[in-house]
Backbone as CSV, one residue per row, in Angstrom:
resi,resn,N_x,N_y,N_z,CA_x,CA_y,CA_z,C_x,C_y,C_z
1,UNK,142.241,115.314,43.330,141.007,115.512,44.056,140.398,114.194,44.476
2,UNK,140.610,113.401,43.381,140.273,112.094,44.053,140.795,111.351,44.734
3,UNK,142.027,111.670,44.724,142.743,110.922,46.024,142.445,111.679,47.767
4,UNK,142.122,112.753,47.240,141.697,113.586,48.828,140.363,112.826,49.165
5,UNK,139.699,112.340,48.512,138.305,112.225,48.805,138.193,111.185,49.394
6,UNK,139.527,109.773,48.702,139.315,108.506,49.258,140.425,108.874,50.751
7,UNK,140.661,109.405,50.941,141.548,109.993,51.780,140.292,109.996,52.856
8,UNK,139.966,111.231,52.561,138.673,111.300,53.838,137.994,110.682,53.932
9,UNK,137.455,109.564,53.102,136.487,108.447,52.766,137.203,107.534,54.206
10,UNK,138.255,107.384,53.900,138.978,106.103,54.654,138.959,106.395,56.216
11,UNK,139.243,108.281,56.541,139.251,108.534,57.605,137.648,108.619,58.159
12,UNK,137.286,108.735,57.730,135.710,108.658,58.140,135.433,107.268,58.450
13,UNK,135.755,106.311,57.519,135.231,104.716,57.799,135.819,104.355,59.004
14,UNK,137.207,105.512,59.464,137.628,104.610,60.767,137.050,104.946,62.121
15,UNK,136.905,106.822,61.680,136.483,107.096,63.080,134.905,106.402,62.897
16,UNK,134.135,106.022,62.333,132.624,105.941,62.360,133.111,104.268,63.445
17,UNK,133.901,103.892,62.436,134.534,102.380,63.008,134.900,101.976,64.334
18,UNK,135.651,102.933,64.753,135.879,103.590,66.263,134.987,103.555,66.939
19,UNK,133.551,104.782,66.827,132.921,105.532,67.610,132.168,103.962,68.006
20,UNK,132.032,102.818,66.448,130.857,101.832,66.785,131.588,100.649,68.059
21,UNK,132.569,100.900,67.680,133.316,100.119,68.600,132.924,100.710,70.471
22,UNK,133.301,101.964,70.046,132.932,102.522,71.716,131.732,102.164,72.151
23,UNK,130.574,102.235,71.373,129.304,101.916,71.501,129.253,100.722,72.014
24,UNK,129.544,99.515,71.159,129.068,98.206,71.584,129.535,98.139,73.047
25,UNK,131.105,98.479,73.520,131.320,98.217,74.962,130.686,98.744,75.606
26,UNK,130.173,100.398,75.258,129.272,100.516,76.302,128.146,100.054,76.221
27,UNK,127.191,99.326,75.444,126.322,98.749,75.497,125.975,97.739,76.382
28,UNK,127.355,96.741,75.935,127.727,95.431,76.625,127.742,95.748,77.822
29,UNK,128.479,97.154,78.639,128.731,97.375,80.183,127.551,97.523,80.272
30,UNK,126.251,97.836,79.723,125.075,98.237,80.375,124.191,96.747,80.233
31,UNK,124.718,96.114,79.317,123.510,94.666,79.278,124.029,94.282,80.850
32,UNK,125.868,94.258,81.044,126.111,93.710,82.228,125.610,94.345,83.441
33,UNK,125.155,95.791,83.449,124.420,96.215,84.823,122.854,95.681,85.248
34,UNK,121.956,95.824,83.946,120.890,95.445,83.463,121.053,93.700,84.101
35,UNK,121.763,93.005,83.992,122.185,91.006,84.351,121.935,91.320,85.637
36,UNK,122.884,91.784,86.448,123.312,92.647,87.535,122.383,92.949,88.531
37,UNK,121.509,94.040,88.036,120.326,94.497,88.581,119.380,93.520,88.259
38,UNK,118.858,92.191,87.691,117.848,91.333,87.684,118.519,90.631,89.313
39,UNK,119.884,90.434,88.624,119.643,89.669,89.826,119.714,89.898,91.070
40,UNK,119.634,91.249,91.459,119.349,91.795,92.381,117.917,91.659,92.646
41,UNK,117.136,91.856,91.729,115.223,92.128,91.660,115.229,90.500,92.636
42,UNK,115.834,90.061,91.744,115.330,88.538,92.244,115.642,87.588,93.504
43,UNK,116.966,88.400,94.346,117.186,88.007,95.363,116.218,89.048,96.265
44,UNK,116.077,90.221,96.005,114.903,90.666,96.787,113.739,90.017,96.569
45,UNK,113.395,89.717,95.861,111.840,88.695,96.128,112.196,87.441,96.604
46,UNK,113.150,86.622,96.235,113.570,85.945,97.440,113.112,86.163,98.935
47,UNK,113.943,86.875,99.274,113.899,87.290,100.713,112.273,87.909,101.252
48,UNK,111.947,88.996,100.249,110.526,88.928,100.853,109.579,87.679,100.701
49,UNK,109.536,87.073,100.071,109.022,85.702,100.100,109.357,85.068,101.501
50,UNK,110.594,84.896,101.928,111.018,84.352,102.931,110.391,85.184,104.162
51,UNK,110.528,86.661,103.990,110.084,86.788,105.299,108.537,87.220,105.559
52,UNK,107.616,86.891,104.614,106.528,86.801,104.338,106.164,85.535,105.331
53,UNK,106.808,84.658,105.127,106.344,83.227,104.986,107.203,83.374,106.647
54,UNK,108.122,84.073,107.077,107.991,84.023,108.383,107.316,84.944,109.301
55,UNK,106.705,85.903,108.723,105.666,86.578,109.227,104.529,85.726,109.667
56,UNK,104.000,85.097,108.559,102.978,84.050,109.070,102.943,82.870,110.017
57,UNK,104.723,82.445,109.868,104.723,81.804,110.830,104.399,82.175,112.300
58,UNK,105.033,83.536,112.632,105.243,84.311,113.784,103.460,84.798,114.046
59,UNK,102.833,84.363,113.687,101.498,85.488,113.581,100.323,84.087,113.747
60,UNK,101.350,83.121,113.431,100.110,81.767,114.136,99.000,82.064,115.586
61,UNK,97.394,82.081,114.876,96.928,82.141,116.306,97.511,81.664,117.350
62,UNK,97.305,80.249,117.065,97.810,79.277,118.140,98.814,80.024,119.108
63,UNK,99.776,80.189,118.254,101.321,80.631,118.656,100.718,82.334,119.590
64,UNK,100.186,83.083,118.908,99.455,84.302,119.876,98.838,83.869,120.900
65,UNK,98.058,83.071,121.052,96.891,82.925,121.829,98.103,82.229,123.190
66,UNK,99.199,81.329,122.990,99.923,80.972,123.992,101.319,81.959,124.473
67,UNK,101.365,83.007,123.900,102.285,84.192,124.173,100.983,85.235,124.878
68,UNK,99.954,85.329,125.196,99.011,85.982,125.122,98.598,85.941,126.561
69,UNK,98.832,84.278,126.582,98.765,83.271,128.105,100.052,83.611,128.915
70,UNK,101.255,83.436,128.405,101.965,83.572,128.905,102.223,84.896,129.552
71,UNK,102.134,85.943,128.804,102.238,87.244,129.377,100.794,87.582,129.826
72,UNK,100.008,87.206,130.473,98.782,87.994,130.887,99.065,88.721,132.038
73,UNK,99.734,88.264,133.443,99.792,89.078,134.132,100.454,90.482,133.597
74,UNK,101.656,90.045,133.773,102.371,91.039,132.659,102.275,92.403,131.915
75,UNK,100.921,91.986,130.879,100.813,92.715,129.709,98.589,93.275,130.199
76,UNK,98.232,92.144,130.817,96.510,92.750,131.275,96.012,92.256,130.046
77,UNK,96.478,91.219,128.924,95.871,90.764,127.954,94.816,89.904,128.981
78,UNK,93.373,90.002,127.758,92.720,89.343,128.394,92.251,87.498,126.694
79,UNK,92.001,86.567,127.777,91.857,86.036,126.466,90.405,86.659,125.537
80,UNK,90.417,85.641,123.765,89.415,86.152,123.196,88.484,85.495,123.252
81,UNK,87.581,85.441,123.434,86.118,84.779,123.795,85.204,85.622,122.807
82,UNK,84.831,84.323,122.217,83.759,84.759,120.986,82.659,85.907,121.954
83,UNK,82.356,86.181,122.427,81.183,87.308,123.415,82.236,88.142,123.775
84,UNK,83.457,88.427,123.125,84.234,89.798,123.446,83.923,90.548,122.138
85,UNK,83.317,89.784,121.409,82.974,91.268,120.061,81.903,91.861,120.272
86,UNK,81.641,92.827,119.386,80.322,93.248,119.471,79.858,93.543,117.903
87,UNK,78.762,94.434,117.441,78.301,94.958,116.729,78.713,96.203,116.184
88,UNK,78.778,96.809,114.836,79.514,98.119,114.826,77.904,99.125,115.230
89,UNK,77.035,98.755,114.961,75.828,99.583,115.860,75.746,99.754,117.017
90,UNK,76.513,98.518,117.779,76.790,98.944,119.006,77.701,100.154,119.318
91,UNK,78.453,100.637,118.983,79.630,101.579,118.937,78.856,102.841,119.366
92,UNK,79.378,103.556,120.501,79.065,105.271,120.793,79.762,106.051,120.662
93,UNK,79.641,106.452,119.259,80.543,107.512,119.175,79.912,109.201,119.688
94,UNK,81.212,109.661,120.350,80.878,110.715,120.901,80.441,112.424,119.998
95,UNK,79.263,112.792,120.407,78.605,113.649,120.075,80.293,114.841,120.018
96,UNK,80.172,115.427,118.757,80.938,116.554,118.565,80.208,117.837,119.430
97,UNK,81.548,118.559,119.793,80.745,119.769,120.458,80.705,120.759,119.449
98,UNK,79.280,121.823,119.438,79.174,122.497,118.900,79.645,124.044,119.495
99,UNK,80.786,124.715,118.991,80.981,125.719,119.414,80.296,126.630,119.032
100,UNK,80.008,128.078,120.215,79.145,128.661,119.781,79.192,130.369,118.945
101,UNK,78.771,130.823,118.316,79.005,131.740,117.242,79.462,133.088,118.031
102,UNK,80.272,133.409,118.226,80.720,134.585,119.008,80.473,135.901,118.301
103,UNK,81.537,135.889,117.052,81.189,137.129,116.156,80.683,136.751,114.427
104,UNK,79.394,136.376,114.958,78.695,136.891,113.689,79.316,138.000,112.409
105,UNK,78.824,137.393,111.136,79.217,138.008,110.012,77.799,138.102,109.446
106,UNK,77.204,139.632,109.007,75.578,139.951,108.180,76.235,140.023,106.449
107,UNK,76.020,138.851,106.239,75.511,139.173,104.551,74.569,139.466,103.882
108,UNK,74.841,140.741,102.506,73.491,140.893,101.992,74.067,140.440,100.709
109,UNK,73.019,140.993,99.922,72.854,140.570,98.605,73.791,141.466,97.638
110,UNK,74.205,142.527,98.445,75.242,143.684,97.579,74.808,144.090,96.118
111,UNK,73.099,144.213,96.239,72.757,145.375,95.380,71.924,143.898,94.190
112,UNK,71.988,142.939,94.159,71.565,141.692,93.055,70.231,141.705,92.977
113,UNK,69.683,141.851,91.839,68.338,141.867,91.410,67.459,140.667,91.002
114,UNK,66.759,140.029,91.233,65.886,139.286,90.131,66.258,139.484,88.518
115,UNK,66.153,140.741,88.288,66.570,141.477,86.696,67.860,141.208,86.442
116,UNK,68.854,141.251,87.179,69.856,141.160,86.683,70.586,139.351,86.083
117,UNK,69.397,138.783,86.850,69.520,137.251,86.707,69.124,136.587,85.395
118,UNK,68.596,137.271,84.853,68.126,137.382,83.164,69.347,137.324,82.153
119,UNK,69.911,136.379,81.905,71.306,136.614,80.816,70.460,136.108,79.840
């Protein structure tokens, strides 16, 4: 009996031995996706950084205001002249129309008392 026991004792220590073995590689394959995917995170912020920073370039007044010139016939841009703004009080916004009540609905009170308002 005791030799059955170290018997299964031994087979147990291997498969447990085994299974830990399977584990760590897959662990390891996942630290390596996890490496993987940073450095993915990080070449995307890269690049938006980069094209951040050429957004702003592209978006230079200066640089508008002489594409602005250039296409005026063109495009009917007009330049900006500080006396092209206005006030937001200045603004007219247009009166909503009120449509008018065609078919009426009569509500009553469907029987409700003063008394019954007493809880």
């Amino acid at each position: 009996m005791r030799g059955l026991f170290f018997v299964l004792a031994a087979f147990a220590v291997m498969a447990l031995g085994f299974w830990a073995y399977q584990e760590n590689y897959k662990t390891q394959a996942e630290i390596a996706d996890v490496r993987g995917l940073h450095s993915e995170i990080g070449a995307a912020h890269e690049r938006l950084g980069m094209l951040r920073a050429e957004w702003a370039y592209l978006n230079r007044p200066d640089r508008l205001a002489d594409l602005a010139d250039l296409n005026f016939d063109r495009l009917g841009l007009l330049p900006l002249m500080p006396d092209a703004f206005g006030r937001v009080d200045q603004i007219i916004y247009p009166i909503p129309q009120i449509l008018p009540i065609t078919n009426p609905i009569e509500l009553s009170s469907g029987g409700f008392d003063e008394q019954d308002n007493d809880l």
